[in-house]
N, CA, C and O of each residue as an XYZ file, in Angstrom:
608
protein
N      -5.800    -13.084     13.630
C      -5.371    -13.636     12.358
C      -3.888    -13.966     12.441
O      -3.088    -13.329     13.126
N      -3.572    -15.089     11.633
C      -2.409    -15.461     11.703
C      -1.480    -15.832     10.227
O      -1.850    -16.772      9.523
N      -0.434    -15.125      9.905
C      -0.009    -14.706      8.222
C       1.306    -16.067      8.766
O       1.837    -16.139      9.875
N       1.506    -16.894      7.700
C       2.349    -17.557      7.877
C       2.779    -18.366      6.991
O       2.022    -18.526      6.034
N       4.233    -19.217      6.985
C       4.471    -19.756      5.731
C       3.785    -21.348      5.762
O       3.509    -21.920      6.816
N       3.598    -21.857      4.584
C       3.304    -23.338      4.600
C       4.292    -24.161      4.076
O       5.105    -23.849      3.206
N       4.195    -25.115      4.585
C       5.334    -25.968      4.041
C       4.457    -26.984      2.500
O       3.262    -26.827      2.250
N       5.372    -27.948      1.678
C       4.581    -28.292      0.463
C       4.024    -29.314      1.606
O       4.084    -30.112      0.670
N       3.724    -29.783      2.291
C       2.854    -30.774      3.057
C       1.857    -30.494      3.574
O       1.082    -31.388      3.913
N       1.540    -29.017      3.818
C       0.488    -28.643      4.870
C      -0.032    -27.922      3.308
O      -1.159    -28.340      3.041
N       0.277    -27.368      2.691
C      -0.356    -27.039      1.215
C      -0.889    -28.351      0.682
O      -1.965    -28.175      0.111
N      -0.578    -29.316      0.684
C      -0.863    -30.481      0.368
C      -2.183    -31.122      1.452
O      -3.234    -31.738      1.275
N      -1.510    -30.633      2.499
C      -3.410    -31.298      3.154
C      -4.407    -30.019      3.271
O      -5.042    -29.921      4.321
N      -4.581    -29.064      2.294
C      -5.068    -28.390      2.027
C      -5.452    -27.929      0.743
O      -5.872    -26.812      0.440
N      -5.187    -29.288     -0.243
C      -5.343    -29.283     -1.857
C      -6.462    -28.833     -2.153
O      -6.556    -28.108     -3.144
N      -7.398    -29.091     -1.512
C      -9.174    -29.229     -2.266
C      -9.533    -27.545     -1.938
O     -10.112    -26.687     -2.604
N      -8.909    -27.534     -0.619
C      -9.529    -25.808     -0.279
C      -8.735    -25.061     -1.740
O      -9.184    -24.501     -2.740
N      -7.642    -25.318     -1.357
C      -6.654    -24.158     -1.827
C      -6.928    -24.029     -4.076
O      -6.809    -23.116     -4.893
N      -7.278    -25.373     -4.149
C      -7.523    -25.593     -5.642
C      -8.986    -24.733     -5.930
O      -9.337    -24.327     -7.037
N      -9.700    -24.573     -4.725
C     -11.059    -24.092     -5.604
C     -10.745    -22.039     -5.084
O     -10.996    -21.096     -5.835
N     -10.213    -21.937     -3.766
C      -9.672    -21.009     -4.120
C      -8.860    -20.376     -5.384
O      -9.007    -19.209     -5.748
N      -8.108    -21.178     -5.911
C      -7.556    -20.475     -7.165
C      -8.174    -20.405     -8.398
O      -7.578    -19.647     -9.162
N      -9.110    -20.901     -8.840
C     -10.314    -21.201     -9.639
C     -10.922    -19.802     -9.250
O     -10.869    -18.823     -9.995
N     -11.583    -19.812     -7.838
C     -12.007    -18.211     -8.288
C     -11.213    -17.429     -8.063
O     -11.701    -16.389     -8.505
N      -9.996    -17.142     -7.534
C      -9.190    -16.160     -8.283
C      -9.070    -15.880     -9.482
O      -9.037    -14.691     -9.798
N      -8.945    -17.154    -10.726
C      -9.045    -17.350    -11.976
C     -10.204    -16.718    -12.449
O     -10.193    -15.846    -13.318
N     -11.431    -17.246    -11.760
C     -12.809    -16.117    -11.931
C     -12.850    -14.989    -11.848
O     -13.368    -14.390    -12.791
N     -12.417    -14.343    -10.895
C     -12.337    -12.926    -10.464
C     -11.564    -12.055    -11.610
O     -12.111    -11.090    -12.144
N     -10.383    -12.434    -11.903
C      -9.528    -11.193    -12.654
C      -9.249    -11.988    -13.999
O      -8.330    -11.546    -14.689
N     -10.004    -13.230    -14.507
C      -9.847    -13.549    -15.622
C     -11.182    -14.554    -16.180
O     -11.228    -15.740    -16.507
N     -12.368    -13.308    -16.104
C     -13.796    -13.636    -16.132
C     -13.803    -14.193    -17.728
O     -13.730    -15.420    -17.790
N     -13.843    -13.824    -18.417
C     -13.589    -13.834    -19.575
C     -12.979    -15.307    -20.858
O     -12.806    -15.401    -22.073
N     -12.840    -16.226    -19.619
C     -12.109    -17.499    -19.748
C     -12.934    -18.477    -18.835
O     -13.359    -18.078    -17.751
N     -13.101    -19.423    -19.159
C     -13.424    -20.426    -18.306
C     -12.530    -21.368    -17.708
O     -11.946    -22.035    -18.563
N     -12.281    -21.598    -16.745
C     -11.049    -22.389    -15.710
C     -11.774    -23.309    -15.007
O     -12.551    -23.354    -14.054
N     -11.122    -24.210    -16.007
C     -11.575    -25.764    -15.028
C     -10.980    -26.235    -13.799
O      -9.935    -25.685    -13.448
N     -11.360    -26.960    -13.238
C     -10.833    -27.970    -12.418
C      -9.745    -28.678    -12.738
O      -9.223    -29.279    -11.800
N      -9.291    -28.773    -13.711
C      -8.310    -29.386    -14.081
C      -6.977    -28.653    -14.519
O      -5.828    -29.040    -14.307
N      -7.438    -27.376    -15.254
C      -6.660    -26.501    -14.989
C      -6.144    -25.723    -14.101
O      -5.207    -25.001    -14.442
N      -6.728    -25.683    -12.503
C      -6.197    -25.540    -11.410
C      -5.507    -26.318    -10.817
O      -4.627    -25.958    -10.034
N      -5.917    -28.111    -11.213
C      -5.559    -28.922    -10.364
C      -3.600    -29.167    -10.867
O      -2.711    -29.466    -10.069
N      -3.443    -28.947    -12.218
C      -2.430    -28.760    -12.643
C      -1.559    -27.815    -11.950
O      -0.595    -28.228    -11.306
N      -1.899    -26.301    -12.060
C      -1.431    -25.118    -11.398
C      -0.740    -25.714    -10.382
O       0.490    -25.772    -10.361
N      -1.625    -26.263     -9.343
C      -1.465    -26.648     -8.180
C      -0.396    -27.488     -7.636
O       0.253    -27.315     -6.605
N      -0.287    -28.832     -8.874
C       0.574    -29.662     -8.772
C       2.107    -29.269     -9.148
O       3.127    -29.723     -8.628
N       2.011    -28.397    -10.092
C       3.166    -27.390    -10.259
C       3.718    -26.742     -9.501
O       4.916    -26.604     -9.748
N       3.173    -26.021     -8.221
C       3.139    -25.393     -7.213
C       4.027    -26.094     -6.543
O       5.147    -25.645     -6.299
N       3.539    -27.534     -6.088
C       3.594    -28.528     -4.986
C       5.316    -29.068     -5.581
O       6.280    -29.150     -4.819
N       5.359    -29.329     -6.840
C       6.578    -29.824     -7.179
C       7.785    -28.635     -7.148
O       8.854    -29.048     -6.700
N       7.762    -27.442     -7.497
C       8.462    -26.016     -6.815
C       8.855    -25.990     -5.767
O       9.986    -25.974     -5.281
N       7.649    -25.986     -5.293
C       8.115    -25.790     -3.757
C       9.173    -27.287     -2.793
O       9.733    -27.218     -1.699
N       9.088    -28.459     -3.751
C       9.999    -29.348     -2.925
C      11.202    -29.001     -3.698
O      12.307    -29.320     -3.259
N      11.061    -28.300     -4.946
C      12.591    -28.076     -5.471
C      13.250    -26.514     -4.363
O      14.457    -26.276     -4.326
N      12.604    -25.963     -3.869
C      13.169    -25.127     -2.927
C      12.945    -23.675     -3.934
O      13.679    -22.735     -3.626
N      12.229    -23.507     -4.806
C      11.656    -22.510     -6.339
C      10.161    -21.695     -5.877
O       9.764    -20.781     -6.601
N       9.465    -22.038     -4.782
C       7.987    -21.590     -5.001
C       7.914    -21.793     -3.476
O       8.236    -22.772     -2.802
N       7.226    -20.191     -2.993
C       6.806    -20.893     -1.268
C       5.026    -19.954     -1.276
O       4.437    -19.108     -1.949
N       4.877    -20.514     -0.479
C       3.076    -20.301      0.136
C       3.357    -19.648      1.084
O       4.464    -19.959      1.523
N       2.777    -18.723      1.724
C       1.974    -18.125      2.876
C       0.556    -17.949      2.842
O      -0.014    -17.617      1.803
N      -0.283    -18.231      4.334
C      -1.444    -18.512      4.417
C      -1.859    -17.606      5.283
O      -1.204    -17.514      6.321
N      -2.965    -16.764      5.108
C      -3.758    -16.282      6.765
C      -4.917    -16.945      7.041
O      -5.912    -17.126      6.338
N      -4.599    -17.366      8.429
C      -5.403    -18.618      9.116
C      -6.217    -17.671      9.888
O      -5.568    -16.866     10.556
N      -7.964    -17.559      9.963
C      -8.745    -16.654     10.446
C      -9.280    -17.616     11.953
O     -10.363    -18.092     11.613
N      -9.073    -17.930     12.952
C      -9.194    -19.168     14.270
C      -8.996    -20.488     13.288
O      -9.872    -21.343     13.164
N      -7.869    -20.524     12.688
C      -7.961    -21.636     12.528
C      -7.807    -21.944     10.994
O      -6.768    -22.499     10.637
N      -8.866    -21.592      9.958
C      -9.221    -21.349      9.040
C      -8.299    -20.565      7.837
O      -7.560    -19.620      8.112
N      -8.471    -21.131      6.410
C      -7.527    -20.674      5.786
C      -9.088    -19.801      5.420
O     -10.292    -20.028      5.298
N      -7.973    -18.540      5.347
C      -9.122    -16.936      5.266
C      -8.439    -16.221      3.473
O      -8.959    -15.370      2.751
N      -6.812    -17.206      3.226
C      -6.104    -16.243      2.250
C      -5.113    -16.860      1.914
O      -4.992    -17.831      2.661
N      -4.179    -16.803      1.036
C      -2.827    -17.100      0.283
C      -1.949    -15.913     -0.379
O      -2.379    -14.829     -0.775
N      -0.764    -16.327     -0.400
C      -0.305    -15.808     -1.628
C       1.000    -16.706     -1.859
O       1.551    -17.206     -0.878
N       1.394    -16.871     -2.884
C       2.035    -17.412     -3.431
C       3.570    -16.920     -4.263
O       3.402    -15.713     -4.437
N       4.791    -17.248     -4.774
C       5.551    -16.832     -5.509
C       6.520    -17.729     -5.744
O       6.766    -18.641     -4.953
N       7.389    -17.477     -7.267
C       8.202    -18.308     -7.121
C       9.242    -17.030     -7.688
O       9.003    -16.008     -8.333
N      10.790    -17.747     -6.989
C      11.759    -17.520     -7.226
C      12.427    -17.380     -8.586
O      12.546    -18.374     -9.303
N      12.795    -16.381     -8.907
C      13.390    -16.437    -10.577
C      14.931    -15.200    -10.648
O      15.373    -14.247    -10.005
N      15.169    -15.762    -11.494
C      16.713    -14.677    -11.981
C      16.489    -13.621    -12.889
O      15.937    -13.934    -13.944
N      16.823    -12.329    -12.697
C      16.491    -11.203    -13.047
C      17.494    -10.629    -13.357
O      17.956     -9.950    -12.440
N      18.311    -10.600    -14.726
C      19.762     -9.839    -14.941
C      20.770    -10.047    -13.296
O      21.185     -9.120    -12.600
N      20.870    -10.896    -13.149
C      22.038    -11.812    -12.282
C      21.622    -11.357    -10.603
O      22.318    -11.308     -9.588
N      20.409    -11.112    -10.807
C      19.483    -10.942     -9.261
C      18.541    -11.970     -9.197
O      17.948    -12.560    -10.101
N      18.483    -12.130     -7.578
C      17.210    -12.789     -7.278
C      16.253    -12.324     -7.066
O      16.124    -11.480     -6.179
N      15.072    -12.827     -7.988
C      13.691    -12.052     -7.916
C      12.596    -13.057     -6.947
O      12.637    -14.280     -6.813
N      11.719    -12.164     -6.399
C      10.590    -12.842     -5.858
C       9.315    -12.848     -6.821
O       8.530    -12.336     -6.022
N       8.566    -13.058     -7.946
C       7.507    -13.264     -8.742
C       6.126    -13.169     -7.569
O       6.346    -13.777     -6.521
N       5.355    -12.774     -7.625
C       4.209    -13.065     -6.883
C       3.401    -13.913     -8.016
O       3.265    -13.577     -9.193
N       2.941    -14.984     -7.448
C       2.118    -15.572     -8.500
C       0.613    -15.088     -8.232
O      -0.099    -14.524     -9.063
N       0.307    -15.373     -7.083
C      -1.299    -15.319     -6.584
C      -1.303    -14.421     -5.158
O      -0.374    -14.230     -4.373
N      -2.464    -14.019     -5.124
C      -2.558    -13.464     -4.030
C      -4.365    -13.359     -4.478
O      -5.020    -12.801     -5.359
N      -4.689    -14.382     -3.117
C      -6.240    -14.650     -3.094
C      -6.613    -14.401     -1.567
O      -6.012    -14.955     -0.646
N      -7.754    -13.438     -1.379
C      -8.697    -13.868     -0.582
C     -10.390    -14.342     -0.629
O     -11.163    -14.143     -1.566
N     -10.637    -14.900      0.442
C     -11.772    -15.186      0.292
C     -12.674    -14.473      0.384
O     -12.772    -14.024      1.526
N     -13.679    -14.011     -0.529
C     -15.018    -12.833      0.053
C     -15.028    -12.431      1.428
O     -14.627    -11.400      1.968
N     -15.637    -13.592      1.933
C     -16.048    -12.822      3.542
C     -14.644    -12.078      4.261
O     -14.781    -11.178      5.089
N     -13.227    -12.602      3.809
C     -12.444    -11.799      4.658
C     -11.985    -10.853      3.930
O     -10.945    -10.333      4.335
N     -12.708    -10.233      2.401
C     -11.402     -9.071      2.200
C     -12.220     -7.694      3.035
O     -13.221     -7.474      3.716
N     -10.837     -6.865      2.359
C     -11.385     -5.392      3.193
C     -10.843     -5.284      4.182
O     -10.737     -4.154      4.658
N     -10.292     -6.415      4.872
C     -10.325     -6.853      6.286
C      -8.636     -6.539      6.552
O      -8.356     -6.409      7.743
N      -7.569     -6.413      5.651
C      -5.984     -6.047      5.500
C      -5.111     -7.355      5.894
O      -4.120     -7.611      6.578
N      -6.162     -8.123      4.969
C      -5.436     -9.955      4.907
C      -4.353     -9.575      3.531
O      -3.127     -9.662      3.457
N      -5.036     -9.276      2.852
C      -4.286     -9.225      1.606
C      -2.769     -8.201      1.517
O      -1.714     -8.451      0.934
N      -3.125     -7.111      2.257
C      -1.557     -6.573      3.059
C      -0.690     -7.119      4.039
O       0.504     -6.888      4.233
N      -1.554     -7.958      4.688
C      -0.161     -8.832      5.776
C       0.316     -9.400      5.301
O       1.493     -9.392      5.663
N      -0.105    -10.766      3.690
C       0.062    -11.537      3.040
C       1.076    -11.128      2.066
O       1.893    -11.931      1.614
N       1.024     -9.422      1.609
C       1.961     -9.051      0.780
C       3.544     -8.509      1.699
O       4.685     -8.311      1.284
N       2.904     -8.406      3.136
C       3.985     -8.131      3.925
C       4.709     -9.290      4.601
O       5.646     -9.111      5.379
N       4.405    -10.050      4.388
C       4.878    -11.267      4.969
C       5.935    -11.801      3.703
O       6.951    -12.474      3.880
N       5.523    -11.420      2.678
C       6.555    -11.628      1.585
C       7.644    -10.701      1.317
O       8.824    -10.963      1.082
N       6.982     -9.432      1.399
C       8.402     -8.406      1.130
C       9.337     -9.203      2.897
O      10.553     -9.391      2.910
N       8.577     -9.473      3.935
C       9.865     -9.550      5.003
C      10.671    -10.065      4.793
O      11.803     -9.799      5.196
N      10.178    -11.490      3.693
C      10.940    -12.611      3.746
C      11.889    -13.046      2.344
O      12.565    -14.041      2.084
N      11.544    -11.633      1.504
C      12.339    -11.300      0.715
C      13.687    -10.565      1.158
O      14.856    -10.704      0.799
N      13.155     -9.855      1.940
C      14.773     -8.722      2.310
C      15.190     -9.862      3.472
O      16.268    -10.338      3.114
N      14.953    -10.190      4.140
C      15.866    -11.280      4.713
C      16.566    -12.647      3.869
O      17.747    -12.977      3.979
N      15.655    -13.266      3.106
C      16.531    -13.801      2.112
C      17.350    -13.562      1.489
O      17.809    -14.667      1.200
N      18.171    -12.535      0.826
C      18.310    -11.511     -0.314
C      17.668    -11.248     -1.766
O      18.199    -11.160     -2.873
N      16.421    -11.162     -1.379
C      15.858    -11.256     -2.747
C      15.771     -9.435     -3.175
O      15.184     -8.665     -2.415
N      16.295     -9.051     -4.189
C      16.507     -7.982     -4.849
C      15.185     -6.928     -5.118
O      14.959     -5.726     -4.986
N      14.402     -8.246     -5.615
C      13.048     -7.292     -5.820
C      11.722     -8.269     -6.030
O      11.855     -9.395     -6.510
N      10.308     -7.691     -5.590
C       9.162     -8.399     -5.719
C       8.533     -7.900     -7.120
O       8.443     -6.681     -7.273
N       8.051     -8.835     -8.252
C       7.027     -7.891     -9.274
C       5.872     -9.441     -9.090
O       6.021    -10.550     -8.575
N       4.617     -8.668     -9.902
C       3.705     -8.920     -9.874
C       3.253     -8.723    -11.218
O       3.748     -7.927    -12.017
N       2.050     -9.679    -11.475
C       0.771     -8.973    -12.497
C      -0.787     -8.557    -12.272
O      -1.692     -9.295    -11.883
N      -0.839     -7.607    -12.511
C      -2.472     -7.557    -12.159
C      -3.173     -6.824    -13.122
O      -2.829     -5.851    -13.793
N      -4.317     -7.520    -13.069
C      -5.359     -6.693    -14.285
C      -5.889     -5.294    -13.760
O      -6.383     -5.038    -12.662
N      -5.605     -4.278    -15.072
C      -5.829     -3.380    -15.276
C      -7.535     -2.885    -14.129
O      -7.749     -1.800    -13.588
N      -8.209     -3.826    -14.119
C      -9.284     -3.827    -13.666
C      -9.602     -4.428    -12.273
O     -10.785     -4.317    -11.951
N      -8.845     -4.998    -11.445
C      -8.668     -5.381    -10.410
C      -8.476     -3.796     -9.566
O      -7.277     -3.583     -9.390
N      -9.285     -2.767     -9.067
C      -8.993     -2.019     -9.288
C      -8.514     -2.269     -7.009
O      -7.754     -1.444     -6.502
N      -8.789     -2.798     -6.605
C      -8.788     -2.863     -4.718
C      -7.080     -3.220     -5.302
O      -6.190     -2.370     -5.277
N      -6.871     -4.807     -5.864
C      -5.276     -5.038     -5.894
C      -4.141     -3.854     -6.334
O      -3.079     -3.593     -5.769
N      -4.808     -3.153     -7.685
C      -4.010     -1.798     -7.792
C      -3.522     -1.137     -6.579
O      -2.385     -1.061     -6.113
N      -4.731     -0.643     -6.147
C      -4.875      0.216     -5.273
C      -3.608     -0.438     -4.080
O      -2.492     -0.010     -3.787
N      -4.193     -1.339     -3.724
C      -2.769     -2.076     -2.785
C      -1.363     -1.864     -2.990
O      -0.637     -1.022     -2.461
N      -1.076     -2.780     -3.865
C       0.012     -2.554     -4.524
C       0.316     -1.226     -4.554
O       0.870     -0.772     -3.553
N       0.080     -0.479     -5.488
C       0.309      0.893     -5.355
C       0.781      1.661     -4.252
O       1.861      2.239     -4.372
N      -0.050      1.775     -2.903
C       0.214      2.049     -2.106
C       1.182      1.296     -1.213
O       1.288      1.460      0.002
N       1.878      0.447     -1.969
C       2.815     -0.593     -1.003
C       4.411     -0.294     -1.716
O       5.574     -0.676     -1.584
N       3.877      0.326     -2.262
C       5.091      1.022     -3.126
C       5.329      0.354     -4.951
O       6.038      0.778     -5.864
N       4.640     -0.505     -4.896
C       5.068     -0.682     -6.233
C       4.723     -0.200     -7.602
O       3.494     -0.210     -7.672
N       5.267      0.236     -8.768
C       5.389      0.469     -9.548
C       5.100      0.077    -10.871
O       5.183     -1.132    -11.084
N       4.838      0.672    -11.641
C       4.564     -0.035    -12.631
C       5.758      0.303    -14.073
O       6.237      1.343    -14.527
N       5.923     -1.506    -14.525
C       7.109     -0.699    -15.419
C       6.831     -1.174    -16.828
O       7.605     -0.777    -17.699
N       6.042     -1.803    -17.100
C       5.628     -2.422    -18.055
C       3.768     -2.524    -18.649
O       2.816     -2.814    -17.925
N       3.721     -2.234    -19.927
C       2.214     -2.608    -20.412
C       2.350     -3.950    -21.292
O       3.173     -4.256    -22.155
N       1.088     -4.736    -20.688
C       0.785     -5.662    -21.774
C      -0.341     -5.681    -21.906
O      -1.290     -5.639    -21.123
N      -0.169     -5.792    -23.650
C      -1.017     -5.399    -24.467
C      -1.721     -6.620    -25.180
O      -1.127     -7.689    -25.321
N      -2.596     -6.482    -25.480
C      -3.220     -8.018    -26.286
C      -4.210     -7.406    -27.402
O      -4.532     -6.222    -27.299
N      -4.708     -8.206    -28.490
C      -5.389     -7.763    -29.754
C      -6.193     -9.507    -30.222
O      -5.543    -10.168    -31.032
N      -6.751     -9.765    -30.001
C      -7.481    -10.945    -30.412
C      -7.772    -11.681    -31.829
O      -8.675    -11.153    -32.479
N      -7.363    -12.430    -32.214
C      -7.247    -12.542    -33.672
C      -8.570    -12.930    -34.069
O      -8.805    -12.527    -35.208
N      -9.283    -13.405    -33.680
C     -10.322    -13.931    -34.023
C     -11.875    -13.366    -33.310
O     -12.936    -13.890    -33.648
């Protein structure tokens, strides 16, 4: 396996994979909603325009070849620090379990402390209980609850 960064061009000749990948990520930890195609394809294009502003980078694990995984983040300011955001972090069925999703999160903390980025946060559902578990054991913390109440 091979964990590595993408540039917005090689994310780009990889639109169609990478768009239905995030759709079921969208499935997975936000069942509860329906996510179109169009609402990924947006995500996506957002992504693509970030990342040429020098704001958002990709890493991929390529399984012979094959995109097996992602994760994603963009850059943001944090009380006069630079933060790393994780946006996504997807694998595909057949490869989890497999410690794609830890090289993918390690490939980001590397390239955070060599950048100077201050600190990585994330979101994950309460119920995602494998990503907890990751995270958790990768050291991170939790510093915040959000809470929701449905009006209707």
């Amino acid at each position: 396996m091979e964990v590595r960064q993408y540039s917005a061009d090689e994310v780009l000749q990889n639109k169609n994979e990478m768009i239905e990948m995030l759709r079921d990520n969208y499935r997975i930890n936000i069942p509860e909603h329906a996510v179109s195609s169009d609402f990924c394809t947006d995500k996506f294009s957002k992504l693509v325009l970030h990342m040429l502003e020098g704001n958002a980078f990709v890493w991929v694990a390529l399984k012979n070849g094959d995109l097996a995984g992602f994760a994603w983040g963009f850059l943001f300011e944090h009380y006069n620090e630079k933060w790393l955001h994780i946006n996504h972090v997807f694998v595909k069925k057949e490869h989890r379990q497999t410690g794609i999703a830890r090289s993918l999160m390690n490939a980001l903390w590397d390239w955070a402390r060599n950048n100077g980025i201050a600190a990585l946060d994330l979101y994950v559902r309460n119920t995602n209980d494998a990503a907890v578990s990751l995270y958790t054991k990768m050291g991170f913390e939790s510093q915040k609850i959000y809470m929701t109440r449905k009006a209707l």
